[in-house]
PyMOL Python script that loads the backbone (N, CA, C, O; Angstrom):
from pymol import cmd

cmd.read_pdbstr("""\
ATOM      1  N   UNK A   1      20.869  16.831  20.794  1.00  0.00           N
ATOM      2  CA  UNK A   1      20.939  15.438  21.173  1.00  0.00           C
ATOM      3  C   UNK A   1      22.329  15.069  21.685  1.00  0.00           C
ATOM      4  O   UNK A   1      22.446  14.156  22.502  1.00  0.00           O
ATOM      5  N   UNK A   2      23.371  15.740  21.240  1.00  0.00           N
ATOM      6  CA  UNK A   2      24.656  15.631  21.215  1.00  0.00           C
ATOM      7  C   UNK A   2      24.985  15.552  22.811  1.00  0.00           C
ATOM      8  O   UNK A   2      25.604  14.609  23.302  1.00  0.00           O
ATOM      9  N   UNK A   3      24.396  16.881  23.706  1.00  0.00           N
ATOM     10  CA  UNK A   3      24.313  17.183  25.141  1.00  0.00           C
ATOM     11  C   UNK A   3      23.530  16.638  26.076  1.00  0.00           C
ATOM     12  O   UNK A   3      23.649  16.493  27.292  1.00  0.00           O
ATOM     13  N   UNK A   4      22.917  16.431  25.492  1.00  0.00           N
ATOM     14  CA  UNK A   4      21.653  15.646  25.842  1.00  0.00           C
ATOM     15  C   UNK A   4      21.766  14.101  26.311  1.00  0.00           C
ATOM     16  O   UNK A   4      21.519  13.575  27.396  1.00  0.00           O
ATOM     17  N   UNK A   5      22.175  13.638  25.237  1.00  0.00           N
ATOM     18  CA  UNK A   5      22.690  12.045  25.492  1.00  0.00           C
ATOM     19  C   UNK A   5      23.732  11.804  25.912  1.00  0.00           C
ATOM     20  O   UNK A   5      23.896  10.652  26.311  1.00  0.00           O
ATOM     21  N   UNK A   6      25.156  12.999  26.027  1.00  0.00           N
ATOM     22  CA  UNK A   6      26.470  12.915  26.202  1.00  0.00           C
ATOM     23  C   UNK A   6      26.990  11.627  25.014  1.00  0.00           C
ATOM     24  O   UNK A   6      27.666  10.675  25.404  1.00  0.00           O
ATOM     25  N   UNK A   7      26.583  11.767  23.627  1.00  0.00           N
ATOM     26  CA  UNK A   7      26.808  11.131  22.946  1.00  0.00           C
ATOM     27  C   UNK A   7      28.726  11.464  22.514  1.00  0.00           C
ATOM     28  O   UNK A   7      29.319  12.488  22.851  1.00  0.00           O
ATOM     29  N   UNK A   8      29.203  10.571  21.907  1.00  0.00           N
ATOM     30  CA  UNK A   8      30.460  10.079  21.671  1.00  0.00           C
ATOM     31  C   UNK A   8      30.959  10.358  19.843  1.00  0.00           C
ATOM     32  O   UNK A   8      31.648  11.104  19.147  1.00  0.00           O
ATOM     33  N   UNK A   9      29.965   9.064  19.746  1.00  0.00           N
ATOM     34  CA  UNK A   9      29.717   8.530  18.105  1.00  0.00           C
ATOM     35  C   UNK A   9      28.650   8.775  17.569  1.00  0.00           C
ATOM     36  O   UNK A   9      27.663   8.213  18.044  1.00  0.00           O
ATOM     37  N   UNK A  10      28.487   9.594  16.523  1.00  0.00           N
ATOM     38  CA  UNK A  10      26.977   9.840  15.680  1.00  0.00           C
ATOM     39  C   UNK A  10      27.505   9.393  14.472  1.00  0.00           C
ATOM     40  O   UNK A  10      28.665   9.521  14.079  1.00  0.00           O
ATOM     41  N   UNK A  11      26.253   8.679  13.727  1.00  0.00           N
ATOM     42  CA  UNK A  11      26.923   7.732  12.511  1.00  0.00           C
ATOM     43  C   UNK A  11      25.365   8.654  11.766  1.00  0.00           C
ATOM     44  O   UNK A  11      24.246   8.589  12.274  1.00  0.00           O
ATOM     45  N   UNK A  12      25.654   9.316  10.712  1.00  0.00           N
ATOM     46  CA  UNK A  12      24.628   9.956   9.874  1.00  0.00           C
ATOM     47  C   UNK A  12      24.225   9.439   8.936  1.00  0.00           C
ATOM     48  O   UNK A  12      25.171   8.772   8.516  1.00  0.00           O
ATOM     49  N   UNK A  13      22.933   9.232   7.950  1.00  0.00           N
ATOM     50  CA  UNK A  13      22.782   8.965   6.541  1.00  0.00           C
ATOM     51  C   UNK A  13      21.700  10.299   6.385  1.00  0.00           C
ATOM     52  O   UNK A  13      21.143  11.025   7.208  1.00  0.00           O
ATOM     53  N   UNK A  14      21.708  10.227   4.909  1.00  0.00           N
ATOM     54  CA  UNK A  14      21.104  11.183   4.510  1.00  0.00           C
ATOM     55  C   UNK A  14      21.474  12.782   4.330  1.00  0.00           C
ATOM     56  O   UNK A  14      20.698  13.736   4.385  1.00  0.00           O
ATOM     57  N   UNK A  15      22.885  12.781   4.101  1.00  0.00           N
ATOM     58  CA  UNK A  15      23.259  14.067   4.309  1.00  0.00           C
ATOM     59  C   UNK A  15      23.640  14.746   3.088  1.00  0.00           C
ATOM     60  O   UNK A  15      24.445  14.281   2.280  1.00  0.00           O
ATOM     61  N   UNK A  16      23.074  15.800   2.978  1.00  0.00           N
ATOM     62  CA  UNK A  16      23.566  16.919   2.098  1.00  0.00           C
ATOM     63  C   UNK A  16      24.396  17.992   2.425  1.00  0.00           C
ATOM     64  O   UNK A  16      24.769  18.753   1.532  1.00  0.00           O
ATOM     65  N   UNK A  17      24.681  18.129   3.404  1.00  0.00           N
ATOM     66  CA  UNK A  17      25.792  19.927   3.836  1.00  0.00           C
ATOM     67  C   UNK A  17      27.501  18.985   4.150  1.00  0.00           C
ATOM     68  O   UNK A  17      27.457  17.756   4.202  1.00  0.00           O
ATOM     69  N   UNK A  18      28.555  19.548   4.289  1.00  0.00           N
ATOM     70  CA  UNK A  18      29.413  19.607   3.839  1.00  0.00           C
ATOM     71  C   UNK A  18      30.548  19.278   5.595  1.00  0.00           C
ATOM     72  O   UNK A  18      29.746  19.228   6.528  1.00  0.00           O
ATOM     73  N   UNK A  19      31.247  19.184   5.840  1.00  0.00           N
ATOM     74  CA  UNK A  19      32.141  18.976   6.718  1.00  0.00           C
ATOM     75  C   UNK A  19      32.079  20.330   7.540  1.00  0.00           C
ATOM     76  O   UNK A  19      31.598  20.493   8.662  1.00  0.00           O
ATOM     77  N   UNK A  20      32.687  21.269   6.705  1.00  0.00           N
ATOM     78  CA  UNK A  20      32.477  22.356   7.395  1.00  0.00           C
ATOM     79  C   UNK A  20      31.202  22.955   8.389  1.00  0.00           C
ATOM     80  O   UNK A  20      31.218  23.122   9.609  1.00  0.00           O
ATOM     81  N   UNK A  21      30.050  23.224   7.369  1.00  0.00           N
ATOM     82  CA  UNK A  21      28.732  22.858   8.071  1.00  0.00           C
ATOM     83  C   UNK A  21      28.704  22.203   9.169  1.00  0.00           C
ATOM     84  O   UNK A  21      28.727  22.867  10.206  1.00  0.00           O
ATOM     85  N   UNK A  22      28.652  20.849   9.250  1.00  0.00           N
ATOM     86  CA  UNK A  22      28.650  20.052  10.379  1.00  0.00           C
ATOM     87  C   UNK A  22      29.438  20.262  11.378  1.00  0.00           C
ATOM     88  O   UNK A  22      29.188  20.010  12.556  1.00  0.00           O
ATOM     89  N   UNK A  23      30.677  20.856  10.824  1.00  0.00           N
ATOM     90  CA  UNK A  23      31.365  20.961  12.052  1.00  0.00           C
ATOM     91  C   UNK A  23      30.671  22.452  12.447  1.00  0.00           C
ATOM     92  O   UNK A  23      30.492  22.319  13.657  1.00  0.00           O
ATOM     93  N   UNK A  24      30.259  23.590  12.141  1.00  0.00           N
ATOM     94  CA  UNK A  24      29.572  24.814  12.166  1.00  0.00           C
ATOM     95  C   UNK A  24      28.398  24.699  13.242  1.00  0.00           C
ATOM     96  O   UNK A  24      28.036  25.537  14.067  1.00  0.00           O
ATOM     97  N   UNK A  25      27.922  23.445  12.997  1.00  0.00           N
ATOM     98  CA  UNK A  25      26.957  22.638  13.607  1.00  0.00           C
ATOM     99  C   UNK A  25      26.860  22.383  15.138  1.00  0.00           C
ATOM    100  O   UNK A  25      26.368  22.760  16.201  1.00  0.00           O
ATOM    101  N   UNK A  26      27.709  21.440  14.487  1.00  0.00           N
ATOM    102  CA  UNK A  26      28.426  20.325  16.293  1.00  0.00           C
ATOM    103  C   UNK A  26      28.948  21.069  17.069  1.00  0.00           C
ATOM    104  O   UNK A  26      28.909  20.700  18.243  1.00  0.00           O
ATOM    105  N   UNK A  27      29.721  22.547  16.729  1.00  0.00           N
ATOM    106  CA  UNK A  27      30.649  23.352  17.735  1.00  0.00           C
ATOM    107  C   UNK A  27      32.034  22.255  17.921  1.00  0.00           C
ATOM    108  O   UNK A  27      32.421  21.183  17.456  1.00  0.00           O
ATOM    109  N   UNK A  28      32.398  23.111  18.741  1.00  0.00           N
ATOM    110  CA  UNK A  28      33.595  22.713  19.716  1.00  0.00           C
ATOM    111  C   UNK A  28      34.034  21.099  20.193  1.00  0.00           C
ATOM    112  O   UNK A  28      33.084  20.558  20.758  1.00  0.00           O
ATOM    113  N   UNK A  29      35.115  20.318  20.102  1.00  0.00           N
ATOM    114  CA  UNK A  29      35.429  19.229  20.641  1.00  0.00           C
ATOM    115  C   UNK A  29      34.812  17.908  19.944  1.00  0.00           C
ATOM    116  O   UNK A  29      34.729  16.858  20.581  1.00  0.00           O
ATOM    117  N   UNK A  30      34.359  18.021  18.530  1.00  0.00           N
ATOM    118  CA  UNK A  30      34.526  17.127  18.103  1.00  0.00           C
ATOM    119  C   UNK A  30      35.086  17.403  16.722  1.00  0.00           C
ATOM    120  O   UNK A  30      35.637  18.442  16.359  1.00  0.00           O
ATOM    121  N   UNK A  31      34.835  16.185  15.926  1.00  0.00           N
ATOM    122  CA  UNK A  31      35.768  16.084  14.830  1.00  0.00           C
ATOM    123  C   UNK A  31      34.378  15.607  13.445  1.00  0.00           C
ATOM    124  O   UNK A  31      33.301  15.153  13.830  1.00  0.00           O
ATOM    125  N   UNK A  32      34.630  15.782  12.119  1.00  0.00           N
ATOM    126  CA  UNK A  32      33.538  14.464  11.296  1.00  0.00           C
ATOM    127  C   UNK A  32      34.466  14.416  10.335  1.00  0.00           C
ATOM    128  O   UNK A  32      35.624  14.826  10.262  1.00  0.00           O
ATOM    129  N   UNK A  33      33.504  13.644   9.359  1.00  0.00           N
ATOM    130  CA  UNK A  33      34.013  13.334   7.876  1.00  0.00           C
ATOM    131  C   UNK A  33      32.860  12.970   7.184  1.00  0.00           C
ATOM    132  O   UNK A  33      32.317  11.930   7.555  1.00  0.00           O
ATOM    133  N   UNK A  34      32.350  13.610   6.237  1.00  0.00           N
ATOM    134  CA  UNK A  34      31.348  14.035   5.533  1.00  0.00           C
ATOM    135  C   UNK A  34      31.616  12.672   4.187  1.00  0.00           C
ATOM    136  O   UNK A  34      32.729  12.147   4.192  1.00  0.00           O
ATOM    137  N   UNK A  35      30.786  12.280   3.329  1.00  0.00           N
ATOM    138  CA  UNK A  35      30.918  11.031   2.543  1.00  0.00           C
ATOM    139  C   UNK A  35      29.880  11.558   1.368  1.00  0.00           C
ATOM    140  O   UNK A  35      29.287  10.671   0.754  1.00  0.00           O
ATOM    141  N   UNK A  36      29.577  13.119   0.960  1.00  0.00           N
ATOM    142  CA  UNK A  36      29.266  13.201  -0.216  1.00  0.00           C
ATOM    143  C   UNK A  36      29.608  13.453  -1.403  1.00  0.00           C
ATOM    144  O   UNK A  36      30.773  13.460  -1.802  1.00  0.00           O
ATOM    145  N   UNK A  37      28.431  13.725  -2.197  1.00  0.00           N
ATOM    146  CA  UNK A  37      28.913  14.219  -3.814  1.00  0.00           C
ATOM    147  C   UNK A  37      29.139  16.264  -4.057  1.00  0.00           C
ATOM    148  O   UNK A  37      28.271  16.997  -4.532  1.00  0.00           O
ATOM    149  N   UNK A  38      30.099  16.574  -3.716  1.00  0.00           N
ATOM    150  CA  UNK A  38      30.208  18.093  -3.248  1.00  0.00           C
ATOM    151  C   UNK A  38      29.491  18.826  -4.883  1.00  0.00           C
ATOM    152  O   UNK A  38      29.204  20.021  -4.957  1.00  0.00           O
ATOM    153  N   UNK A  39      29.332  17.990  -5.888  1.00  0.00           N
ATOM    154  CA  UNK A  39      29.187  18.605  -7.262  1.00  0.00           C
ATOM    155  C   UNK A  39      27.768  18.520  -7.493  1.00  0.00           C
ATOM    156  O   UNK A  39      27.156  19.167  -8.343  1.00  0.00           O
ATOM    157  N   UNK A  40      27.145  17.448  -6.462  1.00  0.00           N
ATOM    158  CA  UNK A  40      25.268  17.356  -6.508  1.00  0.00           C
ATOM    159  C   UNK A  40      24.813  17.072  -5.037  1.00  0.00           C
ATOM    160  O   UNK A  40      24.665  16.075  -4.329  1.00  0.00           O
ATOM    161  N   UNK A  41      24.641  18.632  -4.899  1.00  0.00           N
ATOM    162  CA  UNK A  41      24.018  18.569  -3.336  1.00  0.00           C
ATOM    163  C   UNK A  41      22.705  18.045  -3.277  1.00  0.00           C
ATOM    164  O   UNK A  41      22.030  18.233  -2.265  1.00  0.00           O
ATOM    165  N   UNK A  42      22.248  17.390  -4.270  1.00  0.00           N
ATOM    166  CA  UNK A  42      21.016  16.632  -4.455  1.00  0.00           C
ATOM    167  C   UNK A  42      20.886  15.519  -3.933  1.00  0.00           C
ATOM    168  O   UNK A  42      19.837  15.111  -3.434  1.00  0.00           O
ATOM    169  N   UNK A  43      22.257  14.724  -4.009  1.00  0.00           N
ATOM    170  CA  UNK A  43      22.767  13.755  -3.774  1.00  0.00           C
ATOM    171  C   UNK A  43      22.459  13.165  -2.589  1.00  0.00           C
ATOM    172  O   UNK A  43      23.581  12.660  -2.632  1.00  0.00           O
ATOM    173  N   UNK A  44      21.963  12.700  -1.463  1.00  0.00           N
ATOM    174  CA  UNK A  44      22.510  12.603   0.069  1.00  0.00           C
ATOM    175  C   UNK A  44      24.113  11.483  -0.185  1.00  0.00           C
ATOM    176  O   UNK A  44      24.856  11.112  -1.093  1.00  0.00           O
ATOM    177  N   UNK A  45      23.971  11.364   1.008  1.00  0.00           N
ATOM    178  CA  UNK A  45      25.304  10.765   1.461  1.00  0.00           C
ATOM    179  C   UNK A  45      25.490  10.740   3.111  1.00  0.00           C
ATOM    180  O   UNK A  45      24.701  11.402   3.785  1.00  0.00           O
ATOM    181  N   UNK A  46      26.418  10.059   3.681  1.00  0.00           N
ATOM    182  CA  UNK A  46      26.903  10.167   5.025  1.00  0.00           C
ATOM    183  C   UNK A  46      27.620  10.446   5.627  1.00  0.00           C
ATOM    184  O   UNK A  46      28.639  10.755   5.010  1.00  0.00           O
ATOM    185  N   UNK A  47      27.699  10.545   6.812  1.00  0.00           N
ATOM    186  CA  UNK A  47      28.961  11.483   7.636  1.00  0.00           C
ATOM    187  C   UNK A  47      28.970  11.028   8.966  1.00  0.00           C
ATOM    188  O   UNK A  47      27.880  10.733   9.456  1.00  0.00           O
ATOM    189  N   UNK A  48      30.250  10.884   9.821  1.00  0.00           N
ATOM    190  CA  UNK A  48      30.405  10.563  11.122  1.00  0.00           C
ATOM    191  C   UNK A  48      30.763  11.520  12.016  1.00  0.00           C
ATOM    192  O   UNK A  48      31.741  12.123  11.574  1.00  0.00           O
ATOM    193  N   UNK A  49      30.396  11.957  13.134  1.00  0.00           N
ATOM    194  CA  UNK A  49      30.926  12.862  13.805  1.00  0.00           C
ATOM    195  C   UNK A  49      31.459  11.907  15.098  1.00  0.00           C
ATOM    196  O   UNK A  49      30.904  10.813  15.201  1.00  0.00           O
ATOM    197  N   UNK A  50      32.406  12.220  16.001  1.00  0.00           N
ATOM    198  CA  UNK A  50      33.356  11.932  16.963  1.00  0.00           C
ATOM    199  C   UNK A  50      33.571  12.840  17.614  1.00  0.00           C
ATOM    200  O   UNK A  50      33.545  14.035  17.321  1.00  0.00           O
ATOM    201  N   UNK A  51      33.828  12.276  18.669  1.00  0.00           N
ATOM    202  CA  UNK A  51      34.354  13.974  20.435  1.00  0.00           C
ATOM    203  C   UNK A  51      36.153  13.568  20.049  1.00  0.00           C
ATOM    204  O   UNK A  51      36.573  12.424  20.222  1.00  0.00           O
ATOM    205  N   UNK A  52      36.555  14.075  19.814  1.00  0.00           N
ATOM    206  CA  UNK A  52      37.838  14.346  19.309  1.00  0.00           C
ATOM    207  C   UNK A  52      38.585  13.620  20.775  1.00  0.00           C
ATOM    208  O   UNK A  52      39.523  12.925  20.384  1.00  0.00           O
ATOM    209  N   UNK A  53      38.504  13.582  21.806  1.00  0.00           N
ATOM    210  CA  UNK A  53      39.126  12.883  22.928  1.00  0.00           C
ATOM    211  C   UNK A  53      39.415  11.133  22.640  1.00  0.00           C
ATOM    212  O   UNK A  53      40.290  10.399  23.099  1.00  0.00           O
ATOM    213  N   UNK A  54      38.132  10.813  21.556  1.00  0.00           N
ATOM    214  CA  UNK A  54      38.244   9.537  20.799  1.00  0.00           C
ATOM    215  C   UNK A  54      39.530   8.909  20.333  1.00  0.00           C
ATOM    216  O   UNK A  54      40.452   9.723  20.394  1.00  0.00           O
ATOM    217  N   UNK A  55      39.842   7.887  19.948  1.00  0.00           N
ATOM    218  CA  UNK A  55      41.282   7.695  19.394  1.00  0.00           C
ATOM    219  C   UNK A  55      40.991   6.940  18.226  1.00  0.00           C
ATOM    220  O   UNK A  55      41.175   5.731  18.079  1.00  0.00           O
ATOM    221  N   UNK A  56      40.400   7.958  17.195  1.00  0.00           N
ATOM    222  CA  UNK A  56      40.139   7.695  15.688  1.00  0.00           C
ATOM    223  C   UNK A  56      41.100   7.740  14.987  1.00  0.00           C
ATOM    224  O   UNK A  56      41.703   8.813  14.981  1.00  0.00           O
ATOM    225  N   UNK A  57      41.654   6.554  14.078  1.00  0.00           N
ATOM    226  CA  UNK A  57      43.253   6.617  13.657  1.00  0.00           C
ATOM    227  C   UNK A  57      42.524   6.745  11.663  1.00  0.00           C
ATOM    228  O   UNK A  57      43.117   7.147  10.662  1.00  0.00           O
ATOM    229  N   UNK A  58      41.156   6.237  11.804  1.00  0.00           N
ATOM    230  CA  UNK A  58      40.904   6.308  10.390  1.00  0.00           C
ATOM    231  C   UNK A  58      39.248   6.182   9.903  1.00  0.00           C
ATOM    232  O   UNK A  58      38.403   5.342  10.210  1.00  0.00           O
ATOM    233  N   UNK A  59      39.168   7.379   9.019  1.00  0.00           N
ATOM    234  CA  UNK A  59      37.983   7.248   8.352  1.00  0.00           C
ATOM    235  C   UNK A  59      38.126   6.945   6.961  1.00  0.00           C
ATOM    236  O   UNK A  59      38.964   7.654   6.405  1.00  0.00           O
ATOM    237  N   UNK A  60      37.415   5.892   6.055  1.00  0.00           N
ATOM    238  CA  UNK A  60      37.475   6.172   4.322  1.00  0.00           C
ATOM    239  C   UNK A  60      36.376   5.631   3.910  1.00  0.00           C
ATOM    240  O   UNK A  60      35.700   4.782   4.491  1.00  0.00           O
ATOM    241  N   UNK A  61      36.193   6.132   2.886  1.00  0.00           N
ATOM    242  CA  UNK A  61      35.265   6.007   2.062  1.00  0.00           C
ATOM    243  C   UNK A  61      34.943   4.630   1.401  1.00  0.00           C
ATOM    244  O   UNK A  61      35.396   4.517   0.262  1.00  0.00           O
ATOM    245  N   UNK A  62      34.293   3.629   1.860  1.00  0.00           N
ATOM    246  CA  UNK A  62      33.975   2.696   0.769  1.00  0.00           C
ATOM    247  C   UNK A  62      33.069   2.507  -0.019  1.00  0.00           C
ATOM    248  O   UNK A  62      33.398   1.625  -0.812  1.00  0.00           O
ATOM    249  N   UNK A  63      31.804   3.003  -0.258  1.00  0.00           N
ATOM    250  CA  UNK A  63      31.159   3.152  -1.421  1.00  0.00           C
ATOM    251  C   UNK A  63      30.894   4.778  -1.382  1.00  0.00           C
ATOM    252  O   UNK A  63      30.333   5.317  -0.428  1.00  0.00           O
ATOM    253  N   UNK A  64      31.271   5.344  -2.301  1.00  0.00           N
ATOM    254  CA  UNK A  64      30.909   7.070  -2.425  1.00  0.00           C
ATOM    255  C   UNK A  64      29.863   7.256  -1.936  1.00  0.00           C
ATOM    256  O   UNK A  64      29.222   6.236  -2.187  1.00  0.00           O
ATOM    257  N   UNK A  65      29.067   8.128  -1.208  1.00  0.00           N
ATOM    258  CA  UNK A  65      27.744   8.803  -0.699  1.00  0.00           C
ATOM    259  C   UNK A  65      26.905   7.810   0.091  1.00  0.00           C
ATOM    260  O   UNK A  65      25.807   7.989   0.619  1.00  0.00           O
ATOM    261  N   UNK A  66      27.912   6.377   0.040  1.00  0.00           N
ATOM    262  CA  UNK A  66      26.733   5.346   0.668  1.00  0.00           C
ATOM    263  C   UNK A  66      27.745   4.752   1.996  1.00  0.00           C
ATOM    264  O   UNK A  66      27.195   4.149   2.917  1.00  0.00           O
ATOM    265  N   UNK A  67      28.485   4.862   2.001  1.00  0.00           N
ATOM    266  CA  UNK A  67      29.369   3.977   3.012  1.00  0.00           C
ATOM    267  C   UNK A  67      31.012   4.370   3.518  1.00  0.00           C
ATOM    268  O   UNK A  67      32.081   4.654   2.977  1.00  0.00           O
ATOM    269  N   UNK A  68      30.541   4.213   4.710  1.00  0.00           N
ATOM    270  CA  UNK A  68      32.369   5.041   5.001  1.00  0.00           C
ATOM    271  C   UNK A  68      32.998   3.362   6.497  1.00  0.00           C
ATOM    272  O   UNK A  68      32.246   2.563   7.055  1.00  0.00           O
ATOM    273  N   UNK A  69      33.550   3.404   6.543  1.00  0.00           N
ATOM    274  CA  UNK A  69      34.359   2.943   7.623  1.00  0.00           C
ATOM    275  C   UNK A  69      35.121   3.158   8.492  1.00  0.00           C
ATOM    276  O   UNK A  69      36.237   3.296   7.991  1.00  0.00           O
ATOM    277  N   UNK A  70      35.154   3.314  10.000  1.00  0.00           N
ATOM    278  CA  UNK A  70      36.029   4.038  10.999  1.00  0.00           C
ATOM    279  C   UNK A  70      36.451   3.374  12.003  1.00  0.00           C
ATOM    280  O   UNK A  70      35.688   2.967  12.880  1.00  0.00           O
ATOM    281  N   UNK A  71      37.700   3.180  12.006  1.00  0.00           N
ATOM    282  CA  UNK A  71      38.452   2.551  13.103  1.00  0.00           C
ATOM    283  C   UNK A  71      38.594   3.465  14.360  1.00  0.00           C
ATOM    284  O   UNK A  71      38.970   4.637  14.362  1.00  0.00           O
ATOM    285  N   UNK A  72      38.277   2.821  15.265  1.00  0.00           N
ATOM    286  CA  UNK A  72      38.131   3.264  16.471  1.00  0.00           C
ATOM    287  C   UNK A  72      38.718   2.209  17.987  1.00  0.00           C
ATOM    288  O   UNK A  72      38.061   1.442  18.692  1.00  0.00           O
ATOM    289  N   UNK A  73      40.039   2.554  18.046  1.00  0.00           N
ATOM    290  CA  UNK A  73      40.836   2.002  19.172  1.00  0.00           C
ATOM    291  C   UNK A  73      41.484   0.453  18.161  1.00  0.00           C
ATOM    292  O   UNK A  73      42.486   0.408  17.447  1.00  0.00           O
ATOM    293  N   UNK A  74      40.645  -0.469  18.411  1.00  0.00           N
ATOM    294  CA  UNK A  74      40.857  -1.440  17.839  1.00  0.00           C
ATOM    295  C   UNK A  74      39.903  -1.866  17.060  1.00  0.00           C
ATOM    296  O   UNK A  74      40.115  -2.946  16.508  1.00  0.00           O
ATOM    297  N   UNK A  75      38.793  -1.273  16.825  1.00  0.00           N
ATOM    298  CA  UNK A  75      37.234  -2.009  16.553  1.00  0.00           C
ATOM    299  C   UNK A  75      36.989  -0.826  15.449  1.00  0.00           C
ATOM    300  O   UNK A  75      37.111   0.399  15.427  1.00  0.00           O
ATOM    301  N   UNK A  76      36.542  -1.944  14.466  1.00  0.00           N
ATOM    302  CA  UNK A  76      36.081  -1.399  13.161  1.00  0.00           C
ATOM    303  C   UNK A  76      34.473  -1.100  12.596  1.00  0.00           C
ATOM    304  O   UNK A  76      33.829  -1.928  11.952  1.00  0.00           O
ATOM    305  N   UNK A  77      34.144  -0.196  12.853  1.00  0.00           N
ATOM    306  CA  UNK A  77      32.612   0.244  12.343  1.00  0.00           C
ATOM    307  C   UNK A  77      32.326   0.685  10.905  1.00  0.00           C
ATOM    308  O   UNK A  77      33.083   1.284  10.140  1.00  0.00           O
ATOM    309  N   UNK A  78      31.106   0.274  10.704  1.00  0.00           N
ATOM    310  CA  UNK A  78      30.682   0.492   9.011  1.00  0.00           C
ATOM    311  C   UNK A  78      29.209   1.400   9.563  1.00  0.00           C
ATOM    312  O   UNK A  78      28.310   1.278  10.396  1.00  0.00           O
ATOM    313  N   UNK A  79      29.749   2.555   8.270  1.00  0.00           N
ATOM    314  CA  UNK A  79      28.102   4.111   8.466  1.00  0.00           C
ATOM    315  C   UNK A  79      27.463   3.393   7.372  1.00  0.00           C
ATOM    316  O   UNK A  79      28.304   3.208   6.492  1.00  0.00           O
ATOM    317  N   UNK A  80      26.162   2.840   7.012  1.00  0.00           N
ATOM    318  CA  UNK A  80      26.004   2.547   5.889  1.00  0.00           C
ATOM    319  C   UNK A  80      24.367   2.936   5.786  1.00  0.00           C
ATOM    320  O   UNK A  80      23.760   2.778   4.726  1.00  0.00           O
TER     321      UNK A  80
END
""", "prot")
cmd.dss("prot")
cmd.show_as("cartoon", "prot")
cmd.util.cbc("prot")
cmd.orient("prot")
C-alpha cells in the first residue's frame, strides 16, 4: 500500500510486532515508533511510520499501547 498510494504518513492500531519488525517491514526510507507492551505481545498497541524526508521533530507516548502524538512541521497529530 505504501507504493501503491505513494503514502507519506501511516498511523497504525492494533499492533503487536516491534519497531524493528516494522521497520524489517517498510524497508528503506522511512522511519516508525512502535507504542507497545514489549512484555505482552498479547497486548496490541500502535505505531506510526513516516518517509524519513518528513520533518518529524517528535513522537511520545500518551496513553501506553493506546495513543502516541507526532509533530510534524508545525501541526500536531494524535494515533489513537
Amino acid at each position: 500500500m505504501i507504493s501503491t498510494f505513494k503514502l507519506d504518513l501511516i498511523f497504525l492500531q492494533e499492533v503487536r510486532i516491534s519497531e524493528s519488525q516494522i521497520e524489517n517491514i517498510i524497508g528503506r526510507g522511512f522511519k516508525c515508533k512502535a507504542n507497545i507492551d514489549a512484555d505482552n505481545i498479547h497486548k496490541p498497541g500502535t505505531a506510526v511510520i513516516w518517509r524519513e524526508s518528513l520533518s518529524v521533530s517528535e513522537v511520545s507516548v500518551l496513553v501506553p499501547c493506546r495513543a502516541q502524538f507526532l509533530i510534524l512541521g508545525n501541526c500536531g497529530f494524535i494515533n489513537i
